[in-house]
C-alpha positions in Angstrom: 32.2 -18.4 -45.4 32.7 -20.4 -42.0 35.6 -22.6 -41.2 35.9 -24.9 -38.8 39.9 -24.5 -36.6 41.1 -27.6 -36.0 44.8 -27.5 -36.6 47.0 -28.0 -33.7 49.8 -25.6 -32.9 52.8 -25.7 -31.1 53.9 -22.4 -30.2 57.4 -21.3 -28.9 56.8 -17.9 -27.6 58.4 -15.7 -28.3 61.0 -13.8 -25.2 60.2 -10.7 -23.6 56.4 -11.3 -23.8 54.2 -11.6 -20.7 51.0 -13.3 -20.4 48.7 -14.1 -23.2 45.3 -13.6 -24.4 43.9 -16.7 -26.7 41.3 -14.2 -28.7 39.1 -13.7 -31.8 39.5 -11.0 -33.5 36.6 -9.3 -35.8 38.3 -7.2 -38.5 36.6 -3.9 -39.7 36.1 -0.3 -38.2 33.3 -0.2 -35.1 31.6 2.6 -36.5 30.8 1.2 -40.1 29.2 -1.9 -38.4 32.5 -4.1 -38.6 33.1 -2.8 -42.5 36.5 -1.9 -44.1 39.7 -2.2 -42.3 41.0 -2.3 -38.6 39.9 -4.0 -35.5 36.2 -3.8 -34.6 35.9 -6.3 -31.7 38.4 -8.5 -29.3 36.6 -11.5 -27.9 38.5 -13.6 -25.3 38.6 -17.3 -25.4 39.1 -19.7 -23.5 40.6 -22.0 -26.1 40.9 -22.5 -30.1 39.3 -25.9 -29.8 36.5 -26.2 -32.3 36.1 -22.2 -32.9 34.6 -20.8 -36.2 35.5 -18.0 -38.0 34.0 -16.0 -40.5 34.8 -13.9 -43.4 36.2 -10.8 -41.4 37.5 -12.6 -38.2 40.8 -14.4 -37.0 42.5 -16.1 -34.2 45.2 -14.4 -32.4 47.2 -14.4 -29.2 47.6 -11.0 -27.3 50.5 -10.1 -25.3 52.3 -7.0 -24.2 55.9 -6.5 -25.0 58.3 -5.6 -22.3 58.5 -2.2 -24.2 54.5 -2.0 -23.4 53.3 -2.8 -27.2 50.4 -5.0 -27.2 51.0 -7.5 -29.9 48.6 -9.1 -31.9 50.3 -13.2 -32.9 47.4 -13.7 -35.4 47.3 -17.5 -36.3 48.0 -18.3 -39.7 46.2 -21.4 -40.6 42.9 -19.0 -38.9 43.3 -16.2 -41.4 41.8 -17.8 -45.1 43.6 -16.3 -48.5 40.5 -13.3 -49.2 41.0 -12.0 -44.9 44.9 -12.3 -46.0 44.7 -10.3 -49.0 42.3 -7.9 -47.5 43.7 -7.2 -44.2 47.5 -8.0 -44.5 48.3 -7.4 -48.2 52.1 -6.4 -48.3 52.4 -7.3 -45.1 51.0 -4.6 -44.0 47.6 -4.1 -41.0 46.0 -0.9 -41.8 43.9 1.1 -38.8 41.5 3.5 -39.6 39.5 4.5 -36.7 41.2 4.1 -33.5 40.0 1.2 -31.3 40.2 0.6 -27.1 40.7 -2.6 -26.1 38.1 -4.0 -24.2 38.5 -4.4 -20.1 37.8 -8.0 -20.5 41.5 -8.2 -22.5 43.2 -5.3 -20.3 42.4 -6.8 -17.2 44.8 -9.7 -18.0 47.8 -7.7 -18.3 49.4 -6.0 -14.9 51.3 -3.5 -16.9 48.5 -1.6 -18.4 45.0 -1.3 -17.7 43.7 1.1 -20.7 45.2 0.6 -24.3 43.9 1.9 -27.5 45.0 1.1 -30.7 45.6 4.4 -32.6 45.1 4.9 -36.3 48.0 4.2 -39.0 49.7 1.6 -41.0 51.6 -1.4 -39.1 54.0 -3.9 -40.4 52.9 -7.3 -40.0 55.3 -9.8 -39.3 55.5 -13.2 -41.3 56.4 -16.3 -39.7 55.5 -20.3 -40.1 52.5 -19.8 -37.7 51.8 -16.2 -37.4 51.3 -13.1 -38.7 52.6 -10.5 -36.1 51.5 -7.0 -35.4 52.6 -4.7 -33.1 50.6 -1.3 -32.1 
């Protein structure tokens, strides 16, 4: 299923977070060819203007936390009710296979320049225009 992103949104972010990362994120685990749960690819953007998602992706905003967490800000009106229900149910993100962010996404950031997202269950943070994970 595609969907168009059109929906404006103002963001107040949130203290305590440094630069971010407009991004599309494709949901799944690399080595099952972007199956099942967990991140499978990080593409940078340089806007949300007119960007199509699919089935297994969604909009986010990366930033690392003073504490050094990168933080997923997944946009909410980007994430339809089946990628919610498969993805975030209880509002919970689960990671099966670990996953490295790319360079292209480290680069941004001047406090770390390797990160990889380790395997586990995160909580996922509800607000009016995100879901929020922290790894």
């Amino acid at each position: 299923m595609e969907r168009m992103c059109t929906r404006k949104v103002v963001v107040n972010y949130s203290k305590g977070l440094n630069k971010e990362i407009k991004a599309e994120v494709q949901f799944g685990a690399p080595s099952n060819k972007c199956k099942g749960v967990g991140i499978c690819r990080v593409s940078t953007l340089a806007s949300f203007a007119d960007t199509e998602s699919s089935s297994n992706r969604a909009l986010a905003i990366i930033n690392i936390s003073e504490s050094n967490q990168v933080v997923f800000q997944f946009l909410r009106h980007s994430i339809s009710p089946e990628i919610r229900k498969i993805y975030f149910q209880d509002l919970k993100f689960v990671v099966l296979e670990e996953f490295s962010l790319p360079q292209v996404v480290t680069r941004n950031f001047k406090s770390i320049n390797q990160f990889t997202i380790h395997s586990g269950v995160y909580e996922v943070k509800e607000s009016e225009y995100f879901l929020t994970v922290s790894f």
